[in-house]
C-alpha positions as CSV (number, residue, x, y, z in Angstrom):
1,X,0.0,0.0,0.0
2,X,3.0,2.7,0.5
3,X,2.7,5.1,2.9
4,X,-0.5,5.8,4.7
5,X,-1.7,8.7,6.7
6,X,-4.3,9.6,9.2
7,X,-6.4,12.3,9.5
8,X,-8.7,13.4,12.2
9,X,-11.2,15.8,12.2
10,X,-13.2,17.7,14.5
11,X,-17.1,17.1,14.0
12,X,-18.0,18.9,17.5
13,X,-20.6,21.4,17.2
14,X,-18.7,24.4,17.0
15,X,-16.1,23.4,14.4
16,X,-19.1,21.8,12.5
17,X,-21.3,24.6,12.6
18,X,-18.4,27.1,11.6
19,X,-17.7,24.9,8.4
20,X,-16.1,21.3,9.2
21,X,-19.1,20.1,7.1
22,X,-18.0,21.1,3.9
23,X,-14.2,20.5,4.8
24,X,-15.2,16.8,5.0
25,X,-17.0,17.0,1.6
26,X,-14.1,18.6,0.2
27,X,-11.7,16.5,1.6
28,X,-13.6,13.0,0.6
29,X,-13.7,14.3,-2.9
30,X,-10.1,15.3,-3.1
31,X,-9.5,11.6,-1.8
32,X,-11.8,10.1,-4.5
33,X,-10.1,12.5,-7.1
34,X,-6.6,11.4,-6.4
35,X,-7.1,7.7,-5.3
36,X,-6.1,8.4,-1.9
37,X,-9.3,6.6,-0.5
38,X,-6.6,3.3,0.4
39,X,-3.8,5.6,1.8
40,X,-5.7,7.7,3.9
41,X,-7.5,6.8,7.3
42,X,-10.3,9.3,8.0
43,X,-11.8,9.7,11.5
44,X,-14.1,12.2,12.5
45,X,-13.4,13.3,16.4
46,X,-16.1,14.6,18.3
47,X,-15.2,17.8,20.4
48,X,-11.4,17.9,20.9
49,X,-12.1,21.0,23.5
50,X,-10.0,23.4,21.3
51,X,-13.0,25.7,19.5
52,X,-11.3,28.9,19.8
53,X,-9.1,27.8,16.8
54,X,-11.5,25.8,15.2
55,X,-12.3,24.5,12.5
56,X,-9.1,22.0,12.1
57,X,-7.7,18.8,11.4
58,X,-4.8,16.9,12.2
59,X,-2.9,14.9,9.7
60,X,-0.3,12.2,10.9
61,X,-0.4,14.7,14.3
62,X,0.1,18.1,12.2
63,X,-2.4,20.4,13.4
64,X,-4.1,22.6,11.0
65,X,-6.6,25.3,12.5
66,X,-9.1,28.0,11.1
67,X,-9.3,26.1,8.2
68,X,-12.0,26.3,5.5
69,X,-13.1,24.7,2.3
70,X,-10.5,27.3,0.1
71,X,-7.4,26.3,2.6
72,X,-8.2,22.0,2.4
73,X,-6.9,21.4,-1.1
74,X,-3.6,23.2,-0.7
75,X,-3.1,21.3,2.9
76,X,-3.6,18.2,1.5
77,X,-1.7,18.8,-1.8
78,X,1.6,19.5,0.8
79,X,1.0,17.0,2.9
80,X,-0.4,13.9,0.4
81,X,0.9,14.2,-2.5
Protein backbone atom coordinates (compact mmCIF):
# COMPACT_ATOMS: atom_id res chain seq x y z
CA UNK A 1 0.00 0.00 0.00
CA UNK A 2 3.05 2.71 0.48
CA UNK A 3 2.73 5.09 2.91
CA UNK A 4 -0.47 5.79 4.74
CA UNK A 5 -1.71 8.75 6.70
CA UNK A 6 -4.29 9.64 9.19
CA UNK A 7 -6.38 12.34 9.47
CA UNK A 8 -8.72 13.39 12.21
CA UNK A 9 -11.22 15.77 12.17
CA UNK A 10 -13.20 17.67 14.53
CA UNK A 11 -17.12 17.06 13.95
CA UNK A 12 -17.97 18.86 17.53
CA UNK A 13 -20.62 21.39 17.19
CA UNK A 14 -18.74 24.39 17.03
CA UNK A 15 -16.13 23.42 14.41
CA UNK A 16 -19.14 21.78 12.53
CA UNK A 17 -21.26 24.59 12.63
CA UNK A 18 -18.40 27.15 11.60
CA UNK A 19 -17.69 24.86 8.37
CA UNK A 20 -16.10 21.27 9.22
CA UNK A 21 -19.08 20.14 7.14
CA UNK A 22 -18.01 21.13 3.87
CA UNK A 23 -14.19 20.50 4.78
CA UNK A 24 -15.20 16.76 4.97
CA UNK A 25 -17.01 16.97 1.57
CA UNK A 26 -14.07 18.59 0.19
CA UNK A 27 -11.71 16.51 1.57
CA UNK A 28 -13.57 13.03 0.57
CA UNK A 29 -13.70 14.26 -2.91
CA UNK A 30 -10.07 15.25 -3.14
CA UNK A 31 -9.51 11.59 -1.78
CA UNK A 32 -11.80 10.08 -4.47
CA UNK A 33 -10.15 12.45 -7.08
CA UNK A 34 -6.60 11.45 -6.39
CA UNK A 35 -7.05 7.66 -5.29
CA UNK A 36 -6.13 8.41 -1.93
CA UNK A 37 -9.31 6.58 -0.47
CA UNK A 38 -6.60 3.28 0.40
CA UNK A 39 -3.81 5.60 1.75
CA UNK A 40 -5.74 7.66 3.89
CA UNK A 41 -7.48 6.80 7.29
CA UNK A 42 -10.26 9.31 8.04
CA UNK A 43 -11.79 9.74 11.55
CA UNK A 44 -14.11 12.20 12.54
CA UNK A 45 -13.37 13.31 16.43
CA UNK A 46 -16.07 14.62 18.30
CA UNK A 47 -15.21 17.84 20.37
CA UNK A 48 -11.36 17.89 20.87
CA UNK A 49 -12.09 21.02 23.53
CA UNK A 50 -10.00 23.36 21.27
CA UNK A 51 -13.01 25.68 19.54
CA UNK A 52 -11.32 28.88 19.82
CA UNK A 53 -9.06 27.80 16.84
CA UNK A 54 -11.52 25.79 15.21
CA UNK A 55 -12.32 24.51 12.48
CA UNK A 56 -9.08 21.96 12.13
CA UNK A 57 -7.74 18.85 11.38
CA UNK A 58 -4.82 16.86 12.21
CA UNK A 59 -2.93 14.89 9.74
CA UNK A 60 -0.28 12.20 10.92
CA UNK A 61 -0.36 14.67 14.29
CA UNK A 62 0.05 18.10 12.25
CA UNK A 63 -2.40 20.41 13.39
CA UNK A 64 -4.10 22.60 11.02
CA UNK A 65 -6.65 25.32 12.54
CA UNK A 66 -9.09 28.01 11.14
CA UNK A 67 -9.35 26.09 8.19
CA UNK A 68 -11.98 26.33 5.52
CA UNK A 69 -13.09 24.65 2.35
CA UNK A 70 -10.49 27.29 0.06
CA UNK A 71 -7.38 26.26 2.62
CA UNK A 72 -8.16 22.02 2.44
CA UNK A 73 -6.90 21.43 -1.06
CA UNK A 74 -3.63 23.23 -0.72
CA UNK A 75 -3.09 21.30 2.91
CA UNK A 76 -3.58 18.19 1.53
CA UNK A 77 -1.75 18.78 -1.79
CA UNK A 78 1.65 19.47 0.83
CA UNK A 79 0.98 16.99 2.94
CA UNK A 80 -0.41 13.87 0.41
CA UNK A 81 0.92 14.16 -2.51
Amino acid sequence: MGQSYNIEICLGSSCFSRGNREVVQVLREYLRKNHLDDKVVLRGARCMDRCSEGPFIIINGKTFTSIGVQDIEKILEKELL
